[in-house]
Residue, then its C-alpha position, 0 to 999 in steps of 0.5 A: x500500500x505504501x509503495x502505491x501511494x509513493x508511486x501516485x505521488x510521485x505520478x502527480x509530481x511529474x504530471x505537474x512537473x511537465x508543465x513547461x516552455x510550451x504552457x509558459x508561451x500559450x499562456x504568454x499568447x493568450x494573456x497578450x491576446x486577452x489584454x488586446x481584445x478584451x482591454x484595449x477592444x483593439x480588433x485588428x490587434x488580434x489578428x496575429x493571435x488567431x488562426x484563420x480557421x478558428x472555433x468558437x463554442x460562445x454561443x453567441x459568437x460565430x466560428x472564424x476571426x470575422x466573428x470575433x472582431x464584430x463581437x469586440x467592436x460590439x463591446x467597443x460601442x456598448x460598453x467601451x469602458x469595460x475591464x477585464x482582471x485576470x485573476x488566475x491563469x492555468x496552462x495544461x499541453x495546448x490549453x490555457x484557461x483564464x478566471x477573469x473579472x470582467x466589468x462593463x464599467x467601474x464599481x458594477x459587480x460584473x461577472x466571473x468568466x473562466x474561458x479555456x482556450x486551444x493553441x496550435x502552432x503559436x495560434x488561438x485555434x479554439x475557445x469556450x467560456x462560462x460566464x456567471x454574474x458576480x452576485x451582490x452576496x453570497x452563502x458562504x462568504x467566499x466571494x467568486x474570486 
């Protein structure tokens, strides 16, 4: 039993071990991404982050750059003082997700979202999102971030 538990230890200290120069550059890629689109509503900006056949599981969105760029402008035209805060940032093989606080305006609660992003070949190839308003209070005290 001992030698089980030794080994299972061991098994996850390498798995987290294997996170390496490939996570640390897909999280760089989309941490600049994220400031560009979501901070600076720069829709040409995100050109060089976006692989030209790219998936969009948003439902609101539509698959390919066009799609994204129209959803920043609309951010950019309804709420261009809007902010997004990165509070936490995970990289796993070509996955990188992201907690973020994002406020249409300063002072609004705003909402927790956690997108999930897929890179290949330098490129954001394919994201998903959750999204959850930030509420007034809640049962346990713990806050959202």
């Amino acid at each position: 039993m001992k030698k089980l538990l030794i080994t299972m230890i061991l098994g996850l200290l390498a798995a987290t071990a294997m996170a390496g120069p490939k996570e640390e550059k897909n999280k760089t890629l989309v941490l600049k991404f994220y400031d560009i689109a979501f901070n600076k509503l720069d829709t040409e900006g995100v050109l060089p982050f976006i692989a030209k056949d790219y998936i969009q599981h948003n439902p609101e969105v539509a698959n390919g750059v066009q799609p994204l760029q129209d959803f920043i402008r609309y951010i950019k035209a309804n709420s261009p003082n809007s902010r997004a805060v990165i509070k936490r940032v995970i990289a796993e093989g070509d996955l990188v997700m992201l907690h973020v606080h994002s406020q249409d305006k300063a002072g609004e609660r705003g909402v927790a979202i956690v997108d999930i992003f897929r890179v290949k070949n330098g490129k954001i190839i394919e994201h998903w999102d959750v999204i959850q308003a930030v509420p007034e209070k809640d049962a346990n005290g713990n806050g959202m971030f």
